[in-house]
Rosetta silent file (secondary structure, phi, psi, omega in degrees, C-alpha in Angstrom):
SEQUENCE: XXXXXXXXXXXXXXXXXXXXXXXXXXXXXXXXXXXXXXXXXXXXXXXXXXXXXXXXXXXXXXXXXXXXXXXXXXXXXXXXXXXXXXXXXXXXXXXXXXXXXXXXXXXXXXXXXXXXXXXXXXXXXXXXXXXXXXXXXXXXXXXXXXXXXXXXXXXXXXXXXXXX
SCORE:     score description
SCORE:     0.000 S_00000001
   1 L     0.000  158.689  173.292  -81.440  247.561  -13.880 S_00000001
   2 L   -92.253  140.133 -168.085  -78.514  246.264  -12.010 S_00000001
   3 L   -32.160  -41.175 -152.156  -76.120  243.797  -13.657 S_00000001
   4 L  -107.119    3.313 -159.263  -76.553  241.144  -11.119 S_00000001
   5 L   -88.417  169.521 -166.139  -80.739  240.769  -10.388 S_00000001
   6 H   -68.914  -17.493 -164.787  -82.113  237.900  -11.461 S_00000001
   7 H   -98.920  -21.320  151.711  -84.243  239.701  -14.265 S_00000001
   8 H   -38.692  -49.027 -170.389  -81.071  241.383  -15.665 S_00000001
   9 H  -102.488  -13.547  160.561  -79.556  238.336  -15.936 S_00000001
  10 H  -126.897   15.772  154.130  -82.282  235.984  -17.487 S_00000001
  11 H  -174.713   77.747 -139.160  -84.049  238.403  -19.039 S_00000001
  12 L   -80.063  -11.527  157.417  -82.337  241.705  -19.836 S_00000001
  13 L   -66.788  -16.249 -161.256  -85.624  241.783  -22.786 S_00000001
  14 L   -59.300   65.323 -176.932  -88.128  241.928  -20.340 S_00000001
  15 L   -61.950    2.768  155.878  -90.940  244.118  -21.303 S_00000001
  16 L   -13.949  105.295  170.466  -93.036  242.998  -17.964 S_00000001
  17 L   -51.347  -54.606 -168.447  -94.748  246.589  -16.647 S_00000001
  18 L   -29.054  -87.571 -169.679  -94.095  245.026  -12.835 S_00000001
  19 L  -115.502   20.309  153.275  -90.318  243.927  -13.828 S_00000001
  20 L   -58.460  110.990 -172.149  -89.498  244.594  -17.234 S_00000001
  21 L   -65.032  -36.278  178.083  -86.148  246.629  -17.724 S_00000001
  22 L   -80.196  -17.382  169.804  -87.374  247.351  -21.220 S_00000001
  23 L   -72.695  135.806  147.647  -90.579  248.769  -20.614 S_00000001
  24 L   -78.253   -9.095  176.995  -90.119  252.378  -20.247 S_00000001
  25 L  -106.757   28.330  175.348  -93.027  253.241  -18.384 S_00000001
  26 L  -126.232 -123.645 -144.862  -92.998  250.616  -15.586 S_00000001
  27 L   -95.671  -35.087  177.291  -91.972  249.801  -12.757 S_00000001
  28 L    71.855   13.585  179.210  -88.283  247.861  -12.741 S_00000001
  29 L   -46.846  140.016 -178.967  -88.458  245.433   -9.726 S_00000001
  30 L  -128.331  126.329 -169.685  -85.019  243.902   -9.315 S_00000001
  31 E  -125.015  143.041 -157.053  -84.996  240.535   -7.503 S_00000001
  32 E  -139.007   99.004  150.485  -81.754  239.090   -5.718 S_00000001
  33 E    -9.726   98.430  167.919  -80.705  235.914   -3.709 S_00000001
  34 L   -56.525  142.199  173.968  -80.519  236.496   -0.278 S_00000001
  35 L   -44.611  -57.595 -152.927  -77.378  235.537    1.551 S_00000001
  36 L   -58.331  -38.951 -163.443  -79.569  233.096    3.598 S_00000001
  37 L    57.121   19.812  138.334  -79.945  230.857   -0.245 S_00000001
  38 L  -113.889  -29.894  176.135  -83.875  230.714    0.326 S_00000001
  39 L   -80.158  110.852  152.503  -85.088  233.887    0.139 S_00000001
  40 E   -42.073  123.979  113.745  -85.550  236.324   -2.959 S_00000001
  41 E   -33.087  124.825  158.744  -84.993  239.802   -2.046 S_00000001
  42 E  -136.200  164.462  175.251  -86.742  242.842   -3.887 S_00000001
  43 L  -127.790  160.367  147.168  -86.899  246.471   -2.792 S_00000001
  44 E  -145.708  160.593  170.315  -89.518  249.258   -3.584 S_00000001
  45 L  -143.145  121.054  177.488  -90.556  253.073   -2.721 S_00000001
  46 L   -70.162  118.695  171.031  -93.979  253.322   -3.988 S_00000001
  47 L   -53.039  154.590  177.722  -94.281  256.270   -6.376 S_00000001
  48 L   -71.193  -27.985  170.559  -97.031  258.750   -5.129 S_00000001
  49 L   -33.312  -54.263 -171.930  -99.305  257.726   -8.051 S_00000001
  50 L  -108.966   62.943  164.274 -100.004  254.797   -6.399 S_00000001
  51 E   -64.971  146.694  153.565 -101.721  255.910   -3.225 S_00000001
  52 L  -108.550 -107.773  163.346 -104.785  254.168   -2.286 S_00000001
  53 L   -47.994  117.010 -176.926 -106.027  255.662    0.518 S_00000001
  54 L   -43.796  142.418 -164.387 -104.303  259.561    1.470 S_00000001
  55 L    17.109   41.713 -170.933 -101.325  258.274    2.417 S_00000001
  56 E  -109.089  138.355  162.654 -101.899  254.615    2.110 S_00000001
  57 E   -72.825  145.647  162.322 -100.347  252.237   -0.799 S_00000001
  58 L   -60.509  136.511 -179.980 -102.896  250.815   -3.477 S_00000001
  59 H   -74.576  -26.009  178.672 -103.429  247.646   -2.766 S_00000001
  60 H   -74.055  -22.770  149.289 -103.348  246.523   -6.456 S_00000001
  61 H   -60.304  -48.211 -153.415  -99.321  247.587   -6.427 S_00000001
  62 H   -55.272  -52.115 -147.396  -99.039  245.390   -3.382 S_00000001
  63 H   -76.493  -69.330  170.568 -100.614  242.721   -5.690 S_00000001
  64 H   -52.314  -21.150  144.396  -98.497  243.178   -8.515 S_00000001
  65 H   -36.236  -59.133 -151.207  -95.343  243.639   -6.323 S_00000001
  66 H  -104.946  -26.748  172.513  -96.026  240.562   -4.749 S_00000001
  67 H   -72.299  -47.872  155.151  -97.136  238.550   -8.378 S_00000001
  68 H   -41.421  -85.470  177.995  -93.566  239.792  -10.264 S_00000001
  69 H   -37.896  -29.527 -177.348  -91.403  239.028   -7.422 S_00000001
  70 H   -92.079  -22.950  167.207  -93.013  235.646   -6.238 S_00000001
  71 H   -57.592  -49.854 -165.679  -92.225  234.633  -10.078 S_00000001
  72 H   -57.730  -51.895  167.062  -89.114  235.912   -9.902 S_00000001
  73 H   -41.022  -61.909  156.172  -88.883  233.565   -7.276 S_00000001
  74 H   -34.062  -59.972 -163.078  -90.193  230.177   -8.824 S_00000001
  75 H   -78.722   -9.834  149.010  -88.208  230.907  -11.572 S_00000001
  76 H   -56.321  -26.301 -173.166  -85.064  231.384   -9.501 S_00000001
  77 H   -65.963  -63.215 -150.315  -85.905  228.074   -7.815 S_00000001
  78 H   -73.731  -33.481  163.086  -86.038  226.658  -10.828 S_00000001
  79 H   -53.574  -44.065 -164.444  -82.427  227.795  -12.598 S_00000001
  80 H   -65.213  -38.788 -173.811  -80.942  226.707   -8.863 S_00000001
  81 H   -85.233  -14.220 -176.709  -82.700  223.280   -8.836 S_00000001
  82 L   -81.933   14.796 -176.974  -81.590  222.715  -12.593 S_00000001
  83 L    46.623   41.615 -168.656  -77.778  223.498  -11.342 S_00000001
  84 L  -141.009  139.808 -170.609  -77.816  226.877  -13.988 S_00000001
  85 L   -75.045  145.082  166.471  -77.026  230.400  -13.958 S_00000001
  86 L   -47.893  -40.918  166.116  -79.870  232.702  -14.240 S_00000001
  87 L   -92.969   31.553  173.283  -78.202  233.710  -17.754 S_00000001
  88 L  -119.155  174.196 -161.292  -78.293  230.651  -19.250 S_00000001
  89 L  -131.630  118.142   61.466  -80.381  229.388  -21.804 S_00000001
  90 L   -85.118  109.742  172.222  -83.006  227.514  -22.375 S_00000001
  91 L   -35.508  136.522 -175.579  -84.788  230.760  -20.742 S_00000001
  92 L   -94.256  160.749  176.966  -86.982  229.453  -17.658 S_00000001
  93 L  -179.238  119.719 -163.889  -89.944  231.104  -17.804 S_00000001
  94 L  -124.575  144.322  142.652  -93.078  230.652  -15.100 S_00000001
  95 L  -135.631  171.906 -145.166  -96.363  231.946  -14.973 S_00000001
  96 L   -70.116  126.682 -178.147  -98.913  232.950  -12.528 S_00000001
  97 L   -79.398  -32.503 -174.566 -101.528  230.278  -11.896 S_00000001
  98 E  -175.489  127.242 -157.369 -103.310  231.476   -8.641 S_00000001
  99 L  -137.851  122.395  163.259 -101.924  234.727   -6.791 S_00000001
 100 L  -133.588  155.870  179.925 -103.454  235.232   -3.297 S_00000001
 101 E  -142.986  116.012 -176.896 -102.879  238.157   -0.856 S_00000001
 102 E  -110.501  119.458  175.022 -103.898  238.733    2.634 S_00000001
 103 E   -58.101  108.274 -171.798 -103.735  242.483    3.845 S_00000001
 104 L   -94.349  -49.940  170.800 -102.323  241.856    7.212 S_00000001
 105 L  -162.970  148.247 -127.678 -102.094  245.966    7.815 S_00000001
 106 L   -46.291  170.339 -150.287 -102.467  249.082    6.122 S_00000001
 107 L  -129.535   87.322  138.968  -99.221  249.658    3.553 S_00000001
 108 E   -31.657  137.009  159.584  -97.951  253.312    4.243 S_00000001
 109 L   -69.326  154.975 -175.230  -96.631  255.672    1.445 S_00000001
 110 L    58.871   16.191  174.757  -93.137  257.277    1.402 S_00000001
 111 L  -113.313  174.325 -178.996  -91.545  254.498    3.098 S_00000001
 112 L   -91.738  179.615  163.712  -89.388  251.592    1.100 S_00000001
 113 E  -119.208  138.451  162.929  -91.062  247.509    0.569 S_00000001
 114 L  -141.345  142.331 -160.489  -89.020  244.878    0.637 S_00000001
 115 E  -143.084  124.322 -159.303  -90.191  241.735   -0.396 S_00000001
 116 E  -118.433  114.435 -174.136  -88.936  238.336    1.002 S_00000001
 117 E  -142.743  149.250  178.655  -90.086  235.322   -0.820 S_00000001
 118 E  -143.231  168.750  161.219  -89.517  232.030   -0.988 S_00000001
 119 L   -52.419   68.941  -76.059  -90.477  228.670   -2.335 S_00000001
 120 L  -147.870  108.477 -140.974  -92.739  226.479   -0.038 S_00000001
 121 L    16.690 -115.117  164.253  -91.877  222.764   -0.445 S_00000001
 122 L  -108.614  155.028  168.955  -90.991  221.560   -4.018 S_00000001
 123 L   -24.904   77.492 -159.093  -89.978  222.666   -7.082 S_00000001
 124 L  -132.113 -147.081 -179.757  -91.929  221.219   -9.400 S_00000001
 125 L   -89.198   -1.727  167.395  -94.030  222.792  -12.728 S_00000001
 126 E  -118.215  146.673  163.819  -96.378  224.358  -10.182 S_00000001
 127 E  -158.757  132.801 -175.292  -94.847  225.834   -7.501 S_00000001
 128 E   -76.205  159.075 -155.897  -96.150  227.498   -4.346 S_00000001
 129 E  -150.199  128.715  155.555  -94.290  230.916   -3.317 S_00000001
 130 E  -113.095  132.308  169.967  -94.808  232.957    0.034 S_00000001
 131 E  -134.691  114.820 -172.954  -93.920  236.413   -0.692 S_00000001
 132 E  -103.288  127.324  159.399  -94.012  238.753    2.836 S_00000001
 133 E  -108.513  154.809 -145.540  -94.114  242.328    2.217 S_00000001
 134 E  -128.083  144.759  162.868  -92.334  244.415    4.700 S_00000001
 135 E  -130.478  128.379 -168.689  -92.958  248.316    5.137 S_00000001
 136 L    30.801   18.190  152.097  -90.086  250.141    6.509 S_00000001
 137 L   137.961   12.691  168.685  -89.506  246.708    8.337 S_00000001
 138 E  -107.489  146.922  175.090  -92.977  245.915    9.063 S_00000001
 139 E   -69.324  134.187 -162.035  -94.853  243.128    8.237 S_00000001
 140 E  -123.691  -22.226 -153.921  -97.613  244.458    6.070 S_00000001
 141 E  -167.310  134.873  111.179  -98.915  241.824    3.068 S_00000001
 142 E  -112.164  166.071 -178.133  -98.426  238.085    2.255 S_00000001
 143 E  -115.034  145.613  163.939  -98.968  236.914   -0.910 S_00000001
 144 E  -143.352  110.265 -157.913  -99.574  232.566   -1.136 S_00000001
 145 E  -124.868  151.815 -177.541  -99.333  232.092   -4.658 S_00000001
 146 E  -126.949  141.932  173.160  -99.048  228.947   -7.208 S_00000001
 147 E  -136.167  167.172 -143.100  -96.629  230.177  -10.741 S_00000001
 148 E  -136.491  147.937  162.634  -96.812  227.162  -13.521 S_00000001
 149 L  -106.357  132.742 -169.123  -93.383  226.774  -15.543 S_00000001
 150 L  -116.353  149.143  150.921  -94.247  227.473  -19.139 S_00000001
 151 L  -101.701  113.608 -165.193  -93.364  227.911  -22.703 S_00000001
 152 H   -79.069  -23.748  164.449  -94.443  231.166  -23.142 S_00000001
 153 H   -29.826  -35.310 -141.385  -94.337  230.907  -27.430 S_00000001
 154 H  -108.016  -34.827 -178.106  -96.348  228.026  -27.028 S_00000001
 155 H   -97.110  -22.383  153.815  -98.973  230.277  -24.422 S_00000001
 156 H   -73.374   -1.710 -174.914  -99.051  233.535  -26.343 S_00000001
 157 H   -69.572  -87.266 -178.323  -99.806  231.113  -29.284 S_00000001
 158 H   -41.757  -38.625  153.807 -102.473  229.511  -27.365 S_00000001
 159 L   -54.009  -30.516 -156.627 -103.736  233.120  -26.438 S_00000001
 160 L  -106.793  -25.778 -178.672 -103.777  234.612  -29.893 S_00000001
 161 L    97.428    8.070  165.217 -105.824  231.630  -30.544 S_00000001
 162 L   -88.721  113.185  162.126 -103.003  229.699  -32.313 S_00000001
 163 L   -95.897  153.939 -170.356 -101.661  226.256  -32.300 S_00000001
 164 L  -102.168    0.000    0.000  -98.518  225.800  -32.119 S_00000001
């Protein structure tokens, strides 16, 4: 990962397949502030695995693409509106409540994605996300997504079938 992405810096632990740096087998999405100070920035080049369609991307990377990255996003919102660096702690930590994606047109392979998302009105413990994916500079995907701010102890707890 690179020193400065947001997942480097507030969670350099991250076993996430999407955007964990610590998983070795996934994926590594790195998410960045855009100069602009609304927009997240991510980049990908879809491995050849994940064709859909000869020479089409699977739409289920698309999905996951655009559910890491519009997180990435909330929870940048949320260090920015709290006046706090992405590496500071109490770790923010959002997850997804309702992840939608409309295929606007087909996703080519062997080109990069970059994926420009931002919050959509305010910050609050739900927060809506538009995340546009771009194929070699075309629009290709949005995602209109809700991510919940969380304690995740208290929700793998709650998973496992545990009170906390």
């Amino acid at each position: 990962m690179l020193d400065n992405s947001l997942q480097n810096s507030a969670a350099p632990d991250g076993v996430c397949y999407g955007c964990g740096g610590k998983n070795p087998h996934g994926l590594h999405i790195e998410s960045f502030w855009h100069e602009d100070g609304v927009h997240v920035m991510a980049d990908h080049l879809p491995d050849a695995k994940y064709c859909g369609w000869p020479d089409l991307v699977y739409g289920g990377l698309i999905a996951m693409l655009v559910d890491c990255h519009s997180n990435w996003t909330a929870m940048a919102y949320h260090y920015r509106a709290e006046g706090r660096a992405a590496s500071s702690l109490p770790r923010i930590d959002c997850v997804t409540g309702n992840l939608g994606i409309k295929f606007i047109k087909p996703t080519p392979m062997g080109v990069p994605l970059t994926l420009r998302a931002r919050v959509e009105g305010e910050v609050g413990r739900k927060s809506r996300v538009i995340c546009e994916v771009y194929a070699d500079g075309v629009l290709t995907a949005v995602g209109d997504s809700v991510f919940v701010r969380v304690d995740t102890g208290q929700l793998a707890a709650a998973a496992h079938g545990k009170s906390s």
